[in-house]
N, C-alpha and C positions, 0 to 999 in steps of 0.2 A: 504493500500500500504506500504509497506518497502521503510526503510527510506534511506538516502540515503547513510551513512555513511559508510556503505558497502564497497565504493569502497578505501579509506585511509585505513580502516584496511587491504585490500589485498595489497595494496602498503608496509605496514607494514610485511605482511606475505614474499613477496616478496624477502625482503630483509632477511628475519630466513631463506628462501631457502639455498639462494646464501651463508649464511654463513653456514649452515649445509651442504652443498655438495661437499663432497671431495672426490667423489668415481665419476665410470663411472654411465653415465646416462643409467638407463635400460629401456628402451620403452614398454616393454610388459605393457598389459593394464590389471592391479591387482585390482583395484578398491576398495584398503584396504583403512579404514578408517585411519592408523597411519603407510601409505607409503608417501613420501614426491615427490618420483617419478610422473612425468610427468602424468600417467593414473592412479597414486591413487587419494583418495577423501581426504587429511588432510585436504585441507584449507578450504572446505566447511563445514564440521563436527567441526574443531575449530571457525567457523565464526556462528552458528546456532544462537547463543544468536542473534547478530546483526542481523542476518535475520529476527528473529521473534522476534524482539523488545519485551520488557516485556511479554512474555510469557513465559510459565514453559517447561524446555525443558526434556523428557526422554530420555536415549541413552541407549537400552533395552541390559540388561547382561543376559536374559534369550530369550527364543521362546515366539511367538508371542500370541501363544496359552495359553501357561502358564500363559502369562503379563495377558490375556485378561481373565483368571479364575481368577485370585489371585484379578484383581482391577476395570476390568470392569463386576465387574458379573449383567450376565443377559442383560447386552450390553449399559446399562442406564446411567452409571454415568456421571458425568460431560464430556461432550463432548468434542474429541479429535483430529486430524489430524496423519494419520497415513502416516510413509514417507520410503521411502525402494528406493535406488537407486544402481542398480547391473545391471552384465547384466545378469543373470538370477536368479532370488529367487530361491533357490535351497532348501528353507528349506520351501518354500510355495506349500506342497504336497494338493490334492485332496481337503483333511479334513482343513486344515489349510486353505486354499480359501475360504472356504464353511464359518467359524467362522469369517473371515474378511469379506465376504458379509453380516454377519446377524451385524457387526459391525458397518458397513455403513449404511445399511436399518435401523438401531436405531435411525439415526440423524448425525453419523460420518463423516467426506473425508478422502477417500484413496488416496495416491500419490502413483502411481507406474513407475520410469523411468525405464526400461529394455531392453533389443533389443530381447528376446523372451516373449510371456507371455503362462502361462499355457492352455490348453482346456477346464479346468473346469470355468476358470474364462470368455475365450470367449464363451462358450456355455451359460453359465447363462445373460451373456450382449446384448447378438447377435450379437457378434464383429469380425473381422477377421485381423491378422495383415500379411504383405506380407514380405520377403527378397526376394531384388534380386539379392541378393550376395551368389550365390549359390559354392564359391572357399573358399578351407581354405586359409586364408592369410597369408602371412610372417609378419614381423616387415616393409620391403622394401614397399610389395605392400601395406600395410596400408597407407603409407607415401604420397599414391597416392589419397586416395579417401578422396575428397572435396568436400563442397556446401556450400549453404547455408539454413540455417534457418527463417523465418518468423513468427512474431506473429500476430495474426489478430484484435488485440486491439489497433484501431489509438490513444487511451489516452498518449501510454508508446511515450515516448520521441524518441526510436530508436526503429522498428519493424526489421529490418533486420541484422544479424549477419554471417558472412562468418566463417567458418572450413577450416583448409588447411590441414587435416589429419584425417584417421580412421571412416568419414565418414561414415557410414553405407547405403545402401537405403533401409531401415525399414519404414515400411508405412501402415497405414489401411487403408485396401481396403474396408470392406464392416463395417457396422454403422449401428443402428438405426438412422434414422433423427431424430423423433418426440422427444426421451430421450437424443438425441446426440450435443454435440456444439462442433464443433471444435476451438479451442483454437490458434492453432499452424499450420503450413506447413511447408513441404522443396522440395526441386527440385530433381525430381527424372527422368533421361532420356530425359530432355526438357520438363518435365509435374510437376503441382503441386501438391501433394498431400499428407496429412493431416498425420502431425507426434503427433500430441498435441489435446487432444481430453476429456473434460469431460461428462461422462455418469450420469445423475442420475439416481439412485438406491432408491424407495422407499423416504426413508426421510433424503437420505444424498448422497453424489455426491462421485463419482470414477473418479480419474486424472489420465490418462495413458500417456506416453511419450515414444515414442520409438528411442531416443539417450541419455543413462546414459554417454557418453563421454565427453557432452557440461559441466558435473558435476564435471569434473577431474581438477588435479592442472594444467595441462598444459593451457586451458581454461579462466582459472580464472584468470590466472596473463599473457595473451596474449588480452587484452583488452573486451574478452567475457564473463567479470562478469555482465553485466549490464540483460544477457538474464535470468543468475538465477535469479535475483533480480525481472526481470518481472514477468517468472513463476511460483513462489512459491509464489508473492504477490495476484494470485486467492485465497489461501488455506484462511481460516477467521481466524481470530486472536482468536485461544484458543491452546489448549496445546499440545505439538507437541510430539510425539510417533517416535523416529529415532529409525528403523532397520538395524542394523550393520549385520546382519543375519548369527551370532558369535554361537550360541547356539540351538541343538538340544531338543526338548518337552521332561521333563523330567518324562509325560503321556504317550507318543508314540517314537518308534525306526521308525517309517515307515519315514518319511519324512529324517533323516538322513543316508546321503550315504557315510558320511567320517568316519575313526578310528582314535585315535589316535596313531596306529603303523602306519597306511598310511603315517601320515602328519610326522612322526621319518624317514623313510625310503626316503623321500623327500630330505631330508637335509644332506650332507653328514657327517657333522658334530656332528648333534643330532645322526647319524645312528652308529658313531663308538664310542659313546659315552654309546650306551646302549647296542656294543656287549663288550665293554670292563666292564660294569658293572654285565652283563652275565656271564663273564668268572672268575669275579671276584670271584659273588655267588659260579660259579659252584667248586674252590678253595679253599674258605670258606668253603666249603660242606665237601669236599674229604679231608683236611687236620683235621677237627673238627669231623670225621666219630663217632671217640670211645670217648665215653664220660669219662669226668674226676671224676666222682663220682657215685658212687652207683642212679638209678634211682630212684626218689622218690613215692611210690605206692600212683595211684589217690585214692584221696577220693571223693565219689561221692555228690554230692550234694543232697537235699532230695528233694524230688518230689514235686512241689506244686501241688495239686492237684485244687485250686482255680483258680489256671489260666487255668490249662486244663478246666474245668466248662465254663471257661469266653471264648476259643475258640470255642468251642464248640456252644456255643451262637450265638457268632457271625458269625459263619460257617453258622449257621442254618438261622439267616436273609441273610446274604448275598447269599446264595442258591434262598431263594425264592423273592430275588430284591423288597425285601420289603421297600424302602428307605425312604418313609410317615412317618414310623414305628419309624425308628432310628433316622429322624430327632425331631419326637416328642418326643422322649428321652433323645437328645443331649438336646433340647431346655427344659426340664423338669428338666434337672441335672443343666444345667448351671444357671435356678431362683433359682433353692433352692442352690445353690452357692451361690449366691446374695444373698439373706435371711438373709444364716448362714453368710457370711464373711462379711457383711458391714450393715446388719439389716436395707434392705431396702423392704418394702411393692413392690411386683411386678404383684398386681390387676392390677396396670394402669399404663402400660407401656408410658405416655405422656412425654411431652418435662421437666415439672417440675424434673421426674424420673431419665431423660436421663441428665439433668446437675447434678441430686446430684451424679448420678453411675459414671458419669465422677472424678466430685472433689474426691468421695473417693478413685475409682480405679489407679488415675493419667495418666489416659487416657486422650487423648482430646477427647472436644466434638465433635465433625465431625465424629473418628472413634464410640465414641460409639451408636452419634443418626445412622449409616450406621448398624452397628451392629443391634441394634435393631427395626429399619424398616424392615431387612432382616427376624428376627425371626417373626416380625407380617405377612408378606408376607408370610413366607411357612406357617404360623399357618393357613392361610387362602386356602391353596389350598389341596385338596385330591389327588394328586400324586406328588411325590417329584421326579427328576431324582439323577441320581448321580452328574455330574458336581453342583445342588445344595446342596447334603451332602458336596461336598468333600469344597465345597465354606464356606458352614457354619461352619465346625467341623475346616476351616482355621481360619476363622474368630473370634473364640472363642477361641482359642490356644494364636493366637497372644496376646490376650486383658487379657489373665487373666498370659499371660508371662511378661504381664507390670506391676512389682511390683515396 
């Protein structure tokens, strides 16, 4: 359970508001992590440590995909909580779903609060979530829609918490029972029905929540902090994964729907700021046309022909997805590295091995025994895919960039 100190530090945050706000209040509901406004999330995202008391908190500057190549590879590592609260994961496409469920089914929880969720993730659950808020709203008509919330755990000190705005009636209608607990309710129409809901998945649990609004500043410093503090105290106490869902896969374009000329063209300010550096170029251009000196005649550079050999190569495994091949190569070059640079026997890859290649490399030991678990692993399997080349040929880069 979360402790309780939670609620002084909002009292604290409270008052950074009040002195930080010297402009109009904007109501729209942005759910930025570093908006101070009413529907952003600062205070929640600044309070995490205190949430999850001693635990190690990530605040992810990359995609989720990425995170989950570069550190959870093969889905095993130290077990983590994965937290994303928006109202729509916009950057959680098809494939991205897909690499968060095999994260979960490893032993993982996922927290997801959203007021939509994907198809891929309800068809794989057997889940269905309902709106009955079928009107675009204004800022006005938001200001109207109220309820309340319920938690169905008689332990927590207060089970019911009232909303006087932006209410949603977001609600799952259909569930597995046997895999399903509901956690949570709100009144929907005179009827009760199930906003808060964990699913297990295999050998690790999925928390879905369909009102990210209860997450906002407005929320938090209107006496409704005490309800995060309930629900995020299901999650177990290991290391917490926040999706700020700031950054596109920098493997796949599919899941990102933004430019950055979009997000220039937004702002009127950034937008006259880059036709004026436009016009500047194009000034630059036309006044600098005739050059002030005789051009200098290229010299060509000489061909290596070593490297063309070495594409060539590598054209010809990567044609035939041969990645056994080349991981058995990376893993071949990288011992006889070891060998020559630090004149270490590498028969027997054992724990003695793995502290002397630490002390000489100045690596620590964690990444290096990870490292070379990883190399006994593929040495042991006869098909290698790609996410495990592109995993190991990381992992070997990093380690011997640590001089």
């Amino acid at each position: 359970m979360i402790k309780k100190r939670y609620i002084s530090l909002i009292l604290a945050s409270i008052a950074a508001l009040i002195l930080t706000s010297c402009k109009k209040t904007d109501w729209q509901e942005n759910f930025r992590e570093r908006s101070k406004e009413p529907f952003g999330t600062y205070i929640v995202q600044q309070e995490i440590q205190e949430l999850f008391k001693d635990e190690q908190i990530n605040v992810l500057n990359k995609h989720i995909d990425d995170y989950l190549i570069d550190i959870f590879y093969d889905y095993e590592a130290d077990f983590a909580n994965y937290v994303c609260i928006k109202p729509v994961a916009y950057r959680l496409g098809p494939e991205s779903t897909n690499k968060l469920l095999r994260f979960a089914a490893s032993g993982n929880d996922v927290f997801l609060s959203l007021n939509f969720f994907n198809s891929t993730l309800e068809e794989t659950l057997g889940i269905e979530s309902t709106n009955l808020d079928s009107d675009v709203y204004t800022v006005a008509d938001l200001k109207k829609l109220k309820g309340t919330l319920e938690l169905e755990n008689n332990e927590f000190e207060n089970t019911s918490f009232k909303y006087d705005r932006n209410l949603r009636k977001n609600y799952f209608s259909k569930f597995d029972e046997e895999s399903t607990t509901i956690l949570g309710t709100q009144e929907v129409n005179d009827t009760i029905r199930p906003n808060f809901i964990k699913v297990r998945y295999e050998k690790g649990n999925i928390f879905l929540h369909t009102q990210p609004i209860a997450f906002t500043n407005y929320y938090l410093i209107n006496g409704n902090q005490e309800y995060v503090e309930n629900v995020f105290s299901y999650l177990p106490n290991r290391t917490i994964i926040w999706d700020p869902q700031r950054r596109a896969s920098r493997r796949r374009g599919d899941d990102d729907k933004t430019s950055a000329l979009s997000f220039f063209m937004k702002h009127p300010s950034l937008k006259w700021s880059l036709y004026i550096a436009f016009i500047g170029l194009l000034l630059f251009m036309f006044l600098n046309a005739r050059r002030k000196q005789r051009a200098i005649p290229e010299v060509k550079q000489l061909k290596n022909s070593t490297q063309d050999f070495t594409h060539t190569i590598a054209n010809l495994y990567l044609k035939e997805e041969n990645h056994k091949n080349i991981v058995s190569k990376k893993i071949t070059y990288f011992l006889e590295k070891i060998r020559t640079k630090y004149h270490l026997e590498t028969r027997n890859l054992n724990s003695n091995f793995i502290e002397k290649l630490a002390a000489k490399s100045g690596n620590t030991e964690h990444t290096t025994k990870y490292l070379i678990n990883t190399i006994i692993a593929l040495n042991k399997k006869s098909i290698c895919t790609q996410d495990e080349l592109v995993r190991l040929n990381t992992l070997i880069e990093n380690f011997l960039q640590n001089k």
